[in-house]
Residue, then its C-alpha position, 0 to 999 in steps of 0.5 A: x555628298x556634294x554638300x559636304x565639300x563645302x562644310x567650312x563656307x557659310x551658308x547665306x541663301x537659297x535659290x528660291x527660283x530659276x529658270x535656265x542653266x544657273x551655276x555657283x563655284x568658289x574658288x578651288x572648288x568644282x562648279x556646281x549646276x543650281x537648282x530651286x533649294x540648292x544653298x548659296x555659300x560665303x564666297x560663291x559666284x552665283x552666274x546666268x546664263x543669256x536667257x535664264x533668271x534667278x532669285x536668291x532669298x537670303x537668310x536676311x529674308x532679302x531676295x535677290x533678283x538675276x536676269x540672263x548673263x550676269x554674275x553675282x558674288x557674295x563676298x562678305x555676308x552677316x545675317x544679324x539684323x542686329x550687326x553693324x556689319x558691313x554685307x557685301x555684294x559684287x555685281x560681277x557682270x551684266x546689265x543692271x535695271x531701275x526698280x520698277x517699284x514706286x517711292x513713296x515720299 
């Protein structure tokens, strides 16, 4: 039922995992308390509280990592790998990491 408020937004992703309390509101809507395959909406604030972690897996197959107190929205989202659309993510809050992974030159 809760769904169901949200039929005219897009849906972009999953949460693939958490840990701790995670939310997602858009504007003019009601706050909603995240749990792992809860759906991710065009125009959702995705938001950590400090301590908990989150990873979205978009429908790109991309994943997207959150660490505790950070907010994450996603304003602009085109799943086509053919698009040359421009996808669009604001990192609202919080501390950003360098990737741990190595280049390969």
């Amino acid at each position: 039922m809760e769904q169901q408020q949200y039929v005219d937004a897009a849906q972009v992703g999953a949460v693939l995992s958490k840990r701790g309390k995670v939310t997602a509101n858009r504007r003019n809507e009601n706050m909603r308390i995240l749990k792992r395959g809860d759906p991710i909406f065009m125009g959702d604030v995705v938001s950590t509280v400090r301590g908990a972690n989150l990873q979205l897996r978009m429908q790109d197959n991309n994943i997207i990592m959150l660490r505790g107190g950070s907010s994450f929205r996603v304003d602009q989202y085109q799943p086509d790998a053919q698009s040359v659309e421009v996808k669009r993510f604001d990192y609202a809050c919080g501390v950003l990491r360098p990737s741990r992974r190595r280049l390969v030159s």
